[in-house]
Backbone as numpy.savetxt, mean C-alpha at the origin, in Angstrom:
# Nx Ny Nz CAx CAy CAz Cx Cy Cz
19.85 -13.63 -9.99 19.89 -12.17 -10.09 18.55 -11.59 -9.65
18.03 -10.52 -8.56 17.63 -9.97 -8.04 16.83 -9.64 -9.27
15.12 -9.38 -9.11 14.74 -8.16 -9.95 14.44 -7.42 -8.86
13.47 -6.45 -9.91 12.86 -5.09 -9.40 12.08 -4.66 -9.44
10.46 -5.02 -8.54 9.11 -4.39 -8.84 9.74 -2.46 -8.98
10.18 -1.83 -8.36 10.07 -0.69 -8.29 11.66 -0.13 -8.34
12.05 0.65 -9.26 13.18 1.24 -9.44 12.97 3.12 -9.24
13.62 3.82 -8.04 13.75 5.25 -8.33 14.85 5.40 -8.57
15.20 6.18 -9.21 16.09 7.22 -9.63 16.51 8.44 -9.94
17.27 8.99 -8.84 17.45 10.58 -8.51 15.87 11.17 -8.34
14.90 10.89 -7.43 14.13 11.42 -7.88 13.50 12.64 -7.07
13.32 13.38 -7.42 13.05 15.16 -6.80 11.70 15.33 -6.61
10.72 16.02 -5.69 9.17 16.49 -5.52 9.45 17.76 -5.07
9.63 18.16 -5.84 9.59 20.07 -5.25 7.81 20.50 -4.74
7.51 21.60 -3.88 6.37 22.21 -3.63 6.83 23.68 -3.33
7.11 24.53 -3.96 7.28 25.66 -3.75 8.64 25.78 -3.36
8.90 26.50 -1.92 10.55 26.10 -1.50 10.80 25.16 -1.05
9.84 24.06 -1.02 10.57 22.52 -0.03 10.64 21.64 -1.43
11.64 20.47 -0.97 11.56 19.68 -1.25 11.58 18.06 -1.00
10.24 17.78 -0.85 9.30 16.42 -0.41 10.24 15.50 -0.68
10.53 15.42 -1.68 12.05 14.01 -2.10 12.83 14.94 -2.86
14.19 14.51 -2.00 15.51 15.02 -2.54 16.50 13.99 -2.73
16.54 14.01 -4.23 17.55 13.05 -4.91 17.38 11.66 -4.22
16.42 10.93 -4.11 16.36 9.53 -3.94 16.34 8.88 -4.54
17.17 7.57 -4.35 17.52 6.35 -5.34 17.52 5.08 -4.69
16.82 4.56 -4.82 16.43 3.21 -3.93 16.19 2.03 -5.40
15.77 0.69 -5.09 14.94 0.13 -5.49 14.52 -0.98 -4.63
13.39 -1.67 -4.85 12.60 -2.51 -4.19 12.51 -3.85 -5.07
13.19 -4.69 -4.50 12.84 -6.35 -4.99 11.62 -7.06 -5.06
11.47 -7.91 -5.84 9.93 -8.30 -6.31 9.96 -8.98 -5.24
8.57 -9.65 -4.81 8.49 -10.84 -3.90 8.93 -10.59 -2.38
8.90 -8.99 -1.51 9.68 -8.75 -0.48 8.41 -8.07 0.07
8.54 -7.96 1.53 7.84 -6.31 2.13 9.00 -5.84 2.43
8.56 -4.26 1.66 9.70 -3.15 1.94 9.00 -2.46 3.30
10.05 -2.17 4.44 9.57 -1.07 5.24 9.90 0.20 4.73
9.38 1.71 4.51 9.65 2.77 4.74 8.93 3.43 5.88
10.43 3.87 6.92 9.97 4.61 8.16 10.46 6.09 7.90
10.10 7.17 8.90 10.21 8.28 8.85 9.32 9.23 9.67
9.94 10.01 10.03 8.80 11.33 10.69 8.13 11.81 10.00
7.05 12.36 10.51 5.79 13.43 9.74 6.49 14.29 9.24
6.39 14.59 7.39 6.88 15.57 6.85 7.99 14.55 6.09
8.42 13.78 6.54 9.87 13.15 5.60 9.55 12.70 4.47
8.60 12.22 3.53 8.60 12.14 2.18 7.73 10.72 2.07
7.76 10.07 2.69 7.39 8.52 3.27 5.83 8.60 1.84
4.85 9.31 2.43 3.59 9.42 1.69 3.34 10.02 0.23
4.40 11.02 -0.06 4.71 11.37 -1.12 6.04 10.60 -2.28
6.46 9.54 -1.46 7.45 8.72 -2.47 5.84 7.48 -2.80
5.24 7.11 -2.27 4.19 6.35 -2.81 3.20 6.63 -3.73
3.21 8.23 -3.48 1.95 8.68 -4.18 3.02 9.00 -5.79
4.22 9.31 -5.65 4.96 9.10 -6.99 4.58 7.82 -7.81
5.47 6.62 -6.72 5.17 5.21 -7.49 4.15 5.07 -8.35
2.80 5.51 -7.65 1.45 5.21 -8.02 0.70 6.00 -9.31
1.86 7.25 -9.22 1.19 7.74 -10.90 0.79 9.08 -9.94
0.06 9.15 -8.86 -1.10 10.37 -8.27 -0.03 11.44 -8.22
1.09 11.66 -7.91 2.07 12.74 -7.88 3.20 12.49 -9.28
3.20 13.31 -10.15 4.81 13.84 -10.96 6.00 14.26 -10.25
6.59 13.68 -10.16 8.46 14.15 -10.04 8.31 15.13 -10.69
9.71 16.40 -9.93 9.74 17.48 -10.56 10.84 16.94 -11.22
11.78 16.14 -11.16 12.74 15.50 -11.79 13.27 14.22 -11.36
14.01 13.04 -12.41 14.21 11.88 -11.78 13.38 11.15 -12.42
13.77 10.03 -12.67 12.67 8.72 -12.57 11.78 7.41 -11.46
10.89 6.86 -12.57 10.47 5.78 -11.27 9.87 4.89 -12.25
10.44 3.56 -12.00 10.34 2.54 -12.81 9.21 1.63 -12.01
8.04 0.87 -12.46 6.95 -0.07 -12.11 7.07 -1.12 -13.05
7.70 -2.53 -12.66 7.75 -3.43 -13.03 8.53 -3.25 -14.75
9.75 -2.53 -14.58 10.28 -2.25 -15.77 9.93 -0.90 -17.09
8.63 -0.56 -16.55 7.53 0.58 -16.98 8.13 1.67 -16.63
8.29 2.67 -17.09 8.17 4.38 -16.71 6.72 4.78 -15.93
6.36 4.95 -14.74 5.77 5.88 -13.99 4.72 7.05 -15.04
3.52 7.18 -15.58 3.07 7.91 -16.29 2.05 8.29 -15.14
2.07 9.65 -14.82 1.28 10.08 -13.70 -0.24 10.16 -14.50
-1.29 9.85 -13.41 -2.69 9.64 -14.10 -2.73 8.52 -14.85
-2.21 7.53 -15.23 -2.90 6.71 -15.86 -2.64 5.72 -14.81
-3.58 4.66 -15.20 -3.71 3.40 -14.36 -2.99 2.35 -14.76
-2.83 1.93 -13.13 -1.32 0.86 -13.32 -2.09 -0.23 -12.17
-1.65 -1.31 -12.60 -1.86 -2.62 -11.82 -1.40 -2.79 -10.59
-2.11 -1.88 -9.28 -1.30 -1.68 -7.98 -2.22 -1.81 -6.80
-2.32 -2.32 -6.22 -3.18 -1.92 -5.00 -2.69 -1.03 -4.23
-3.68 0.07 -3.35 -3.28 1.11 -3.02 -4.10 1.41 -1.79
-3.23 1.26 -0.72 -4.31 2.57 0.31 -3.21 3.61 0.89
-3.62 4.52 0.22 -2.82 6.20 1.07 -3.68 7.08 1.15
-3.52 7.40 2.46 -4.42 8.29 3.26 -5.86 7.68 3.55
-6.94 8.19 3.57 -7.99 7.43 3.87 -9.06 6.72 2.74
-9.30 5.17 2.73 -9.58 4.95 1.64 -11.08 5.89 0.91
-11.54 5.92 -0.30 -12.47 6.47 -0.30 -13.72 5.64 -0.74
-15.03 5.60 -0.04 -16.18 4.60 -0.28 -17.03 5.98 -0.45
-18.27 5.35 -0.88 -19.85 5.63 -0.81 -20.25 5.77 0.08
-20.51 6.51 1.23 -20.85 6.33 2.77 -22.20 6.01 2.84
-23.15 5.89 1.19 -24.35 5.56 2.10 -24.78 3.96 1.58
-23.70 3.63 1.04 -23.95 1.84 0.13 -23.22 0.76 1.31
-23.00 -0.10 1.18 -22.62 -1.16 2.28 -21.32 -1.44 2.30
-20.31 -1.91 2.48 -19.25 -2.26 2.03 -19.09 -3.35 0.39
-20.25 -4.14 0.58 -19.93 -4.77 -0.61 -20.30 -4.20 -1.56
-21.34 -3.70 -1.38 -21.92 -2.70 -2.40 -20.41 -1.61 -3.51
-20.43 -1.15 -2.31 -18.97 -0.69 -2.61 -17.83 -1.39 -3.52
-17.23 -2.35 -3.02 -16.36 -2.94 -3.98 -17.29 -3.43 -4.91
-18.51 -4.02 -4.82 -18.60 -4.77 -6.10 -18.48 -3.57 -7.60
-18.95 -2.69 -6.99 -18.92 -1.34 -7.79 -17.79 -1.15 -8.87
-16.79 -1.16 -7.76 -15.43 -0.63 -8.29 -14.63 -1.88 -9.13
-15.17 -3.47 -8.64 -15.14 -4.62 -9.42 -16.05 -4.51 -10.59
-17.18 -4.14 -10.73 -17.51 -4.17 -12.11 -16.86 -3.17 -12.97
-16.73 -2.28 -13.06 -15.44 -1.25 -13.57 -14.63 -1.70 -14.59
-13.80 -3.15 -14.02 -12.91 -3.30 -14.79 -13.49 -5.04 -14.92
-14.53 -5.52 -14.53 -15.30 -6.49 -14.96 -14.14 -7.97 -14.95
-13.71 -7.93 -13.86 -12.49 -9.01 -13.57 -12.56 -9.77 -12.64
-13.63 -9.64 -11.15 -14.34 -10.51 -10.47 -15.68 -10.29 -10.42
-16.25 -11.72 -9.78 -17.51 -12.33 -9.45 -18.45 -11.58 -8.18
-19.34 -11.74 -8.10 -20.10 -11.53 -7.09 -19.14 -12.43 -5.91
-19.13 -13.91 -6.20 -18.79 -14.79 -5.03 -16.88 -14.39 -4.55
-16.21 -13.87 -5.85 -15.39 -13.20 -5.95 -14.61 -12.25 -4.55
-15.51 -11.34 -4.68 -15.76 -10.27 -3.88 -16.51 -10.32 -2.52
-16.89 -11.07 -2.31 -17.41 -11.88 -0.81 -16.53 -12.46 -0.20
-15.82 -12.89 -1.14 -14.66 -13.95 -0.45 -13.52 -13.24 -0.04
-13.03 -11.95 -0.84 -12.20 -11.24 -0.18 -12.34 -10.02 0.99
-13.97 -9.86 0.90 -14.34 -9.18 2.38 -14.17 -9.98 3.62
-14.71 -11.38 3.02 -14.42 -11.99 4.02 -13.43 -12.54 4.64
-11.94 -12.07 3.62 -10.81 -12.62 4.05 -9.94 -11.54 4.69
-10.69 -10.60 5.27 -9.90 -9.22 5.96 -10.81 -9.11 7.17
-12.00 -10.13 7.02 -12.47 -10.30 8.66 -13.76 -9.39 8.56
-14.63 -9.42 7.48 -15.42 -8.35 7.26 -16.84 -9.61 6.85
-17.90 -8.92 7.50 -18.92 -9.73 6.67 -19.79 -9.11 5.44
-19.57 -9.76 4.31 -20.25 -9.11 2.88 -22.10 -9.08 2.91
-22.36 -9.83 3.81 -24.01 -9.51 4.06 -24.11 -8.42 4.60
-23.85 -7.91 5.79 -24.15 -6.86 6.61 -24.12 -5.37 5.57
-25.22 -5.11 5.35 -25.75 -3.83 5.46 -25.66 -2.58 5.20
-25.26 -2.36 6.65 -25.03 -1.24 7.21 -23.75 -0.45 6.25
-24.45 0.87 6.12 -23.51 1.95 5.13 -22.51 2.08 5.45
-21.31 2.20 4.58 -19.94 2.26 5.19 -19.72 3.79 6.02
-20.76 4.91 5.78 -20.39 6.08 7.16 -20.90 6.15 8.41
-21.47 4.46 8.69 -21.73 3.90 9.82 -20.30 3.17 10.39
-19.43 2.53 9.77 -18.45 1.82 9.87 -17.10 2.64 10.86
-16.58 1.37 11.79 -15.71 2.18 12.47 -14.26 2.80 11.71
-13.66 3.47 12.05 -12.18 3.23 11.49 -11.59 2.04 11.11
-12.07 0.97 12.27 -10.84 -0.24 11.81 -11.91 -0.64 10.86
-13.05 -0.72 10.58 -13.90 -1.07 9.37 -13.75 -0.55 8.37
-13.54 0.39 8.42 -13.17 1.11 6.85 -11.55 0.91 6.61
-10.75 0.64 7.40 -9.48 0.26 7.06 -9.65 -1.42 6.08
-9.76 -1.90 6.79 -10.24 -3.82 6.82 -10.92 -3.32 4.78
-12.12 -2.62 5.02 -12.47 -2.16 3.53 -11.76 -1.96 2.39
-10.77 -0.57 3.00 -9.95 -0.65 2.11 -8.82 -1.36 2.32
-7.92 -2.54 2.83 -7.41 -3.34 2.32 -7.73 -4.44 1.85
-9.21 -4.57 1.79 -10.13 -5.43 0.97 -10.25 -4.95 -0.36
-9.66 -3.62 -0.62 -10.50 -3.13 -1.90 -8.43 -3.10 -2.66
-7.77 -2.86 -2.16 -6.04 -2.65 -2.70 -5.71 -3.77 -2.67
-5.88 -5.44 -2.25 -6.12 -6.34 -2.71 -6.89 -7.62 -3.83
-7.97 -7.24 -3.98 -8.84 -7.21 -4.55 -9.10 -8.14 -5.57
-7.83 -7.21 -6.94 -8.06 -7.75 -8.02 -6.46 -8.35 -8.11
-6.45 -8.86 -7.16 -4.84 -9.65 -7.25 -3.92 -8.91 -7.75
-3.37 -7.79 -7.46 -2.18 -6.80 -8.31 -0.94 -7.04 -7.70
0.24 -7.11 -8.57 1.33 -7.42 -7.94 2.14 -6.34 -7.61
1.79 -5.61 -6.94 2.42 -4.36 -5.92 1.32 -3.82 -5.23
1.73 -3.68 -3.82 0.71 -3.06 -2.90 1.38 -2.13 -2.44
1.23 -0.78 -2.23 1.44 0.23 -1.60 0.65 0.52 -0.44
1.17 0.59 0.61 -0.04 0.80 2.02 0.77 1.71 2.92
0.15 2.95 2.85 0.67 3.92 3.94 -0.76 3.71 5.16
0.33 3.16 6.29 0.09 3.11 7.82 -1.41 2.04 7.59
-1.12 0.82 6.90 -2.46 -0.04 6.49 -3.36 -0.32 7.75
-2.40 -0.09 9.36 -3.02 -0.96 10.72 -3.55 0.34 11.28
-3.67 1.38 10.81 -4.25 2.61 11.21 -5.86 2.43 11.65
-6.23 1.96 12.89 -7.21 2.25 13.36 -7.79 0.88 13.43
-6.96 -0.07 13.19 -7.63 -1.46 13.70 -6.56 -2.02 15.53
-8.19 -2.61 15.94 -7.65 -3.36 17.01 -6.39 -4.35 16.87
-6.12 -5.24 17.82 -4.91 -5.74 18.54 -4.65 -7.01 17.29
-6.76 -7.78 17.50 -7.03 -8.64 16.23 -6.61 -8.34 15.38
-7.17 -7.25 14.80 -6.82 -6.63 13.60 -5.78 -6.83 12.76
-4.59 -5.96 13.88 -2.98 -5.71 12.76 -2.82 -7.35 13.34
-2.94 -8.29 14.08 -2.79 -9.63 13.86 -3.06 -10.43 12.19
-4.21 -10.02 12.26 -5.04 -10.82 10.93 -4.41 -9.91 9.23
-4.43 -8.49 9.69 -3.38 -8.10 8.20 -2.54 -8.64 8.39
-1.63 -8.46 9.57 -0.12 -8.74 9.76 0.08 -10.69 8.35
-0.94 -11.76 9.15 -0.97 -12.34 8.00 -1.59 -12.76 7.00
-2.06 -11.62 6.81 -2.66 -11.45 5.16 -1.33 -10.95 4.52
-0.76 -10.29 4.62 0.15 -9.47 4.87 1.55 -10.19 3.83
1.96 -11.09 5.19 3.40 -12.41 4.82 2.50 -13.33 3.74
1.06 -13.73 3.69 0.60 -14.74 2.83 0.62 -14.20 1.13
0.47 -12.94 0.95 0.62 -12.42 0.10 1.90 -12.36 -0.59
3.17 -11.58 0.27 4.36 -12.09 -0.18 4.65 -13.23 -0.10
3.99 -14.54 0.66 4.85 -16.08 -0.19 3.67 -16.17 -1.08
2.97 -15.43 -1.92 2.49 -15.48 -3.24 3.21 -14.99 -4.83
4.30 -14.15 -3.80 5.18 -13.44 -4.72 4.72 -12.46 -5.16
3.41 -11.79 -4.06 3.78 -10.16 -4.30 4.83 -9.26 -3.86
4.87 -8.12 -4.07 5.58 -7.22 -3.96 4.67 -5.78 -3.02
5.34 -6.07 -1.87 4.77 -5.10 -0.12 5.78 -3.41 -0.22
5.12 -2.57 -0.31 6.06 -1.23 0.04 5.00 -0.66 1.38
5.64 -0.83 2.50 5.09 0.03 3.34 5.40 0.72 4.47
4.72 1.72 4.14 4.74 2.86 5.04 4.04 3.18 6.43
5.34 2.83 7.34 4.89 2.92 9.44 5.47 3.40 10.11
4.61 4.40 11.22 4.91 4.47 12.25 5.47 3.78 13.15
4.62 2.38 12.92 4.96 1.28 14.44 6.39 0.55 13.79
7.14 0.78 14.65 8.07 -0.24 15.18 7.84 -1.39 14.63
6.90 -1.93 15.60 6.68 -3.72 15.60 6.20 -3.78 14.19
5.13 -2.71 13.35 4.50 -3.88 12.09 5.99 -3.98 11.32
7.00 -2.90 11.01 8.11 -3.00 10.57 9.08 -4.32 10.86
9.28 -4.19 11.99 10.27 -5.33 12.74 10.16 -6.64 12.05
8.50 -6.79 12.24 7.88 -7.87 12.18 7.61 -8.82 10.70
7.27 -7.64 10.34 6.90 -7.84 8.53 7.95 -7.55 7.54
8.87 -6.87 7.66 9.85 -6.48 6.35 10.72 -7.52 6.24
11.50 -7.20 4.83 12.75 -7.87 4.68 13.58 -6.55 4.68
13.38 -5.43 3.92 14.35 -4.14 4.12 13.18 -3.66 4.74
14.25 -2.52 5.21 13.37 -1.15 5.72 14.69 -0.16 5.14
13.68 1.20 4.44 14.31 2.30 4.34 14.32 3.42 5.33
14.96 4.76 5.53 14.55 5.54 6.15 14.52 6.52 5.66
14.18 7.54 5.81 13.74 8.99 4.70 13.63 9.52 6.28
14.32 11.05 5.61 14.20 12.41 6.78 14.38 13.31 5.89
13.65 14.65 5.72 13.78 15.95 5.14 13.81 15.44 3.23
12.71 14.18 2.86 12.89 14.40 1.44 14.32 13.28 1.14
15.21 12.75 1.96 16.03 12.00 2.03 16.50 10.89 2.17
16.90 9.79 0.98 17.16 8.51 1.69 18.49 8.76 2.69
18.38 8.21 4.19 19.29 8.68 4.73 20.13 7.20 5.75
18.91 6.15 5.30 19.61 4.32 5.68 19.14 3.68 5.20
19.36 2.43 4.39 18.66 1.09 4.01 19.48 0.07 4.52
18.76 -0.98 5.34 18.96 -2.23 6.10 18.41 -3.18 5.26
19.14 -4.34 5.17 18.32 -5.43 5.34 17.32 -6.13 6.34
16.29 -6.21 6.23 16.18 -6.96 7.72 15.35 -8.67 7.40
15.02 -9.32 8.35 14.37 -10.26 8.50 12.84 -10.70 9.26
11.88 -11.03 8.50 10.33 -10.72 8.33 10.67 -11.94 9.56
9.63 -11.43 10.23 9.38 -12.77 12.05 8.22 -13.48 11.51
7.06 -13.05 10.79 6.07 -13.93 10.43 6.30 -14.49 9.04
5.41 -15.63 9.53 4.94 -16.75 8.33 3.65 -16.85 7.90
3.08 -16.91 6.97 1.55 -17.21 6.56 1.10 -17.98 7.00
């Protein structure tokens, strides 16, 4: 029997006269990458920022690992939507180690090891508002990985990395799900979809409007 990192139900985002999600009901299987595709404006960024607690439903639910959804409080998720946010004048490690002492759950050697496993070097320096786009991407999926959480949310994660790049997430990516996490993400591209999911949803106007099964092409 199937579980369910993530259960919605009927769930509504009103903003004045629109509405961002209209009546969506999906759920997402543990241990999978979910694709969600969609045009600018279809709900894609605002059904994540629900999951994650940062947005309230105007009505409806949303279940996290069997949990009710309590907006504002903190939940065990890795997260990058929209652009991650650093210190622009501390280094990259500087940075995470920061946000690692916080909750005092990794090491110095810890946190080296996972910069260095997104292709980043933890010596170097240089302030992260020196850093290119695909550097501050690589950052923050260094930082929504991190502390090992079993759900990752990543809207458009290959946003601004080279060819290498969405290569080397792509398998960070599948190595993670045969760890038995749980992938929800949100793309533009075609190929990272094609490539990486087991479903893909589609959302238009606030709407679930197809869910496929599909089949992930990479291996870890």
């Amino acid at each position: 029997m199937a579980t369910y990192a993530v259960e919605v139900k009927k769930a509504v985002k009103e903003f004045k006269e629109t509405k961002a999600l209209d009546d969506v009901t999906l759920s997402f299987e543990s241990g999978k990458i979910h694709g969600i595709v969609g045009r600018n404006g279809s709900g894609k960024t605002v059904l994540l920022k629900c999951i994650c607690g940062f947005m309230e439903l105007t009505s409806g639910q949303i279940l996290v690992q069997g949990q009710k959804v309590v907006p504002a409080k903190p939940q065990n998720i890795g997260i990058i939507i929209e652009s991650p946010g650093f210190i622009g004048s501390q280094s990259g490690f500087k940075n995470l180690y920061h946000l690692a002492s916080l909750n005092g759950k990794l090491t110095r050697q810890e946190v080296e090891g996972v910069i260095k496993l997104v292709g980043l070097d933890p010596q170097n320096k240089k302030p992260v508002r020196k850093y290119s786009l695909g550097m501050r991407q690589r950052l923050g999926i260094a930082q929504a990985i991190m502390e090992d959480p079993p759900l990752l949310l990543l809207d458009e994660p290959m946003n601004g990395l080279d060819n290498q790049g969405v290569a080397d997430v792509r398998v960070i990516l599948a190595r993670l799900r045969d760890e038995g996490k749980t992938i929800i993400l949100a793309s533009h591209s075609k190929e990272d979809i094609d490539i990486l999911c087991d479903t893909v949803c589609e959302l238009d106007h606030g709407r679930l409007i197809h869910r496929r099964e599909a089949e992930s092409q990479i291996d870890a």
